[in-house]
N, C-alpha and C positions, 0 to 999 in steps of 0.2 A: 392224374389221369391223362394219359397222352392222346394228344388226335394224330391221327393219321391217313391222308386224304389218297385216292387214288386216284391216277388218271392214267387210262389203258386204251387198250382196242381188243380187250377183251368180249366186249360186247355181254349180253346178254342172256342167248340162247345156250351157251355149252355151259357146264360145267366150271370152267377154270376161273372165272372170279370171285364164287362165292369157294371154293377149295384157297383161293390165297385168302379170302378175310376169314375164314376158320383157321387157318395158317397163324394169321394175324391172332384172334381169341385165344388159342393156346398158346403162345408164347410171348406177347404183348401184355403186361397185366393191366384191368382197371382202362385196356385200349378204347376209344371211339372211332368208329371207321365211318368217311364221309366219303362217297362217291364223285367226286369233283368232274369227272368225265370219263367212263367207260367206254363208251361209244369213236372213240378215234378213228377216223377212214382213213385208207391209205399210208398208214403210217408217217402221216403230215407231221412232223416234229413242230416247225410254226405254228399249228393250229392248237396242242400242247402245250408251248410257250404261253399266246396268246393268253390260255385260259386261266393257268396258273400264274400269270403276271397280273391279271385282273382282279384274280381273286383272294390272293396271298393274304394283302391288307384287311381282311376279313376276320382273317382267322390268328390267334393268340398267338404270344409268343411260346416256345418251343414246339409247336406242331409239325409234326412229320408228313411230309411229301411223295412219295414213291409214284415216281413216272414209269410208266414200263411202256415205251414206245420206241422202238427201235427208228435208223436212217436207210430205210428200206420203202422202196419205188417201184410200183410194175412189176415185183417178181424178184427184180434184179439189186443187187447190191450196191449202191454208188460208192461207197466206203473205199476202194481201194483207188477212187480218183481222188480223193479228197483226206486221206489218212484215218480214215471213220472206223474205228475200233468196233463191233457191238458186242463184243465178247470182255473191254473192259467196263467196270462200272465204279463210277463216282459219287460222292459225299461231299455235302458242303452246307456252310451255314449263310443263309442268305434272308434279311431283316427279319434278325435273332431269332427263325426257323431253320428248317431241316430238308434241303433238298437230295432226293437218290432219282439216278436215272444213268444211264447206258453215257456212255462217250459218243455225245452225237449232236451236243450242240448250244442241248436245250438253255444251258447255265448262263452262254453269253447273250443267248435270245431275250431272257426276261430283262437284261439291262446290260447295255452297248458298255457301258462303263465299268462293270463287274469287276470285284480286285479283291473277292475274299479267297481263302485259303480253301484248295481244291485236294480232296483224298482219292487215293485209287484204293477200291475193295477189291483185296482176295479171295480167291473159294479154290479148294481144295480139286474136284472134280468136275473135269470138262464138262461133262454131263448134265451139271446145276446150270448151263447156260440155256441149254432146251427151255427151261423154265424157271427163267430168271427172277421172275418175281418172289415165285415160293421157297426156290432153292436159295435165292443169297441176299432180296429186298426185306425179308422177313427178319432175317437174325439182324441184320442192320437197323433195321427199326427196334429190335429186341434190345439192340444194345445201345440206343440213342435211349431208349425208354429206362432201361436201369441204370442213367445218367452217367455216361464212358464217353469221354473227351472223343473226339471225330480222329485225332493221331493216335487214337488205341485200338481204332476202329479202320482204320487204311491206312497209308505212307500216302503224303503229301508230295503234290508233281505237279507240273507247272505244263508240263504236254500233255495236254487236250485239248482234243478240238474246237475250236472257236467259231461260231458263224453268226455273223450279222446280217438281219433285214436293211433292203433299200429302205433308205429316208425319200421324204415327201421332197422338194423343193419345185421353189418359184422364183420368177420375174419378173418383170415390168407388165409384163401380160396376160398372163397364167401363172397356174400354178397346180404340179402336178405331181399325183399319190396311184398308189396301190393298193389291191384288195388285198387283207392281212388275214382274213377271217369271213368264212360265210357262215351266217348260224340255222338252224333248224326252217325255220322259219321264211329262210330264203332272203334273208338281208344280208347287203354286201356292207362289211365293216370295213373303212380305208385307213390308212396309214400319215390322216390330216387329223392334228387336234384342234378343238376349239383357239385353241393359244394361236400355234401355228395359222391358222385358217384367218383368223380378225387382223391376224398384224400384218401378212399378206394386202389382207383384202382394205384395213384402210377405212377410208369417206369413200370409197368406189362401189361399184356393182359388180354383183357376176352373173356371171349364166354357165349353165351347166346343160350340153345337148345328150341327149338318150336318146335310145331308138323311139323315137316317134312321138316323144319329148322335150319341151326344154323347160329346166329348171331354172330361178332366179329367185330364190327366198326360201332362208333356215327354217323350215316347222320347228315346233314345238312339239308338236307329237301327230300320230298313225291318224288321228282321226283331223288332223287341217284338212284334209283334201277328201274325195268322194271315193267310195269303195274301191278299186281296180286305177287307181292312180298313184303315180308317181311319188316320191317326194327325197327329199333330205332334212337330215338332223342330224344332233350333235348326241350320241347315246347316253345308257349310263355311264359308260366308262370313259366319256369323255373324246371319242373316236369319233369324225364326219361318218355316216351311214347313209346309203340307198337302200329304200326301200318301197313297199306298196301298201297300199293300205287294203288288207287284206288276202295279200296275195305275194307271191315271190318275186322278188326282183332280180335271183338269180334268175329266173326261167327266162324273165323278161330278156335281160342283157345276153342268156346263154340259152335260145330258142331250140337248140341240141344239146344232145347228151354227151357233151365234150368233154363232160372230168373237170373237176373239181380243180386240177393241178395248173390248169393255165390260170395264169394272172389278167384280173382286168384293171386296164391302166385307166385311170379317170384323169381329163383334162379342164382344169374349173377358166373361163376367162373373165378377165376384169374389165370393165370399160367406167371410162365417165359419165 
C-alpha cells in the first residue's frame, strides 16, 4: 500500500487538489495520500525543500513524494537567468523514497551533497504541463506504485539544475545565519544547528540584539519568558528559532508587509 505525500500551492479553496488526489484514487491502488503541505506561497521552492527535508525521515521506505512547485517569483519567470526548465520534470530516489518535482532545484536543496541517479520524465503533450500534477505526477506515481525501476520510468541525465542554500558561518566574534523558513505561526527558523551553534559558541557567551531586545540565553521552550516576549531555541528539527511567546516574531522583526522573499540575516556575538 504506497504513500504518497504532496506538497503544492495548490491551496485549498479551488478545486485542483482534491481533482489530483482523485487522480491519485484511481490510478494509484491500495494509495494513501498525506498532505505534507499544500499551502506554498510564492512559489518558495526553499520553503518546499525545507519541509520535505524535515519530514522525509518520518515516513517509510518506498513512499512517494510529488512536489508540484514550480521556480516562479513576482509573476515573472527567473528560469531563463539561471537554465530553470519548468516544463521538464524529474524522478529520483532519495533515503530509499521517491522524489517528483519540476527542474527547479528542489533535489540538491534537501542535501548539498546529493549523488543519487536523477531521471528526466517524458509526456507526450505540451498541454500536460498546464497541469502537471494530474497530467504526468500521477502516472509516475502509478508506475512507482506497480513497482517499475525509475530507468523505465524516465532517461537518466545529469543536467539539472542544482542550487544551494547559504551556509551559516562564524569567527572569532560572531557568528552569522539566515532565515531558511518562516512557519504559520510567525517564527523565524535560521540556518544555525544546535551542532553548529555550541562549537562556535564554546565556554563563551552570546548575545543576540533585536529590535528592542537582546537576547543571551537558549529556552528550552515558548513559555521561559512572559507572553509578548522575545526568545530563542533550538526547534524540533534541530534549527536555532526566533520566536514570541505567543505572538509572531516575523511581525516583530518585519513591522511591514514587505514579503516573505527578503532574507533576514541574524548576527549572534560572542564575548567572554
Amino acid at each position: 500500500m504506497p504513500i504518497v505525500t504532496l506538497t503544492t500551492d495548490l491551496g485549498y479553496r479551488d478545486p485542483y487538489l482534491a481533482i489530483v488526489k482523485a487522480g491519485l484514487l484511481q490510478k494509484v491502488r491500495e494509495v494513501q495520500i498525506i498532505d505534507l503541505s499544500c499551502d506554498i506561497k510564492d512559489n518558495n521552492i526553499s520553503d518546499a525543500a525545507f519541509i520535505l527535508k524535515n519530514s522525509i525521515d518520518y515516513f517509510p521506505e518506498g513512499t512517494i513524494h510529488l512536489v508540484g512547485v514550480k521556480f516562479i517569483t513576482g509573476g515573472k519567470t527567473l528560469g531563463a537567468q539561471q537554465n530553470i526548465d519548468n516544463t521538464r520534470y524529474l524522478v529520483t530516489q532519495y533515503k530509499k523514497q521517491f522524489v517528483v518535482c519540476p527542474d527547479n532545484g528542489l533535489i540538491t536543496l534537501l542535501d548539498e551533497g546529493f549523488s543519487e541517479k536523477v531521471y528526466q520524465v517524458y509526456f507526450e503533450n505540451p498541454s500536460q504541463h498546464n497541469f502537471f500534477l494530474k497530467n504526468v505526477f500521477i502516472d509516475v506515481a502509478a508506475q512507482i506504485g506497480e513497482g517499475k525501476k525509475l530507468e523505465e520510468i524516465g532517461v537518466e541525465t545529469s543536467d539539472y539544475y542544482k542550487a544551494f542554500q547559504f551556509s551559516s558561518f562564524s569567527n572569532p566574534d560572531n557568528m552569522k545565519g539566515k532565515s531558511i523558513y518562516i512557519d504559520d505561526f510567525g517564527n523565524i527558523i535560521l540556518n544555525i544547528t544546535k551542532e553548529q551553534f555550541y562549537k562556535a559558541l564554546g565556554k563563551r557567551k552570546f548575545r543576540i540584539v533585536l529590535p528592542g531586545t537582546t537576547i543571551n540565553k537558549i529556552s528550552e521552550t515558548y513559555d521561559d519568558v512572559k507572553v509578548g516576549d522575545a526568545l530563542v531555541l533550538f526547534n524540533g528539527f534541530g534549527y536555532l528559532e526566533i520566536a514570541m511567546n505567543g505572538k509572531s516574531a516575523y511581525k516583530m522583526l518585519y513591522p511591514r508587509d514587505v514579503g516573505r522573499q527578503f532574507d533576514f540575516n541574524l548576527t549572534i556575538e560572542f564575548n567572554d
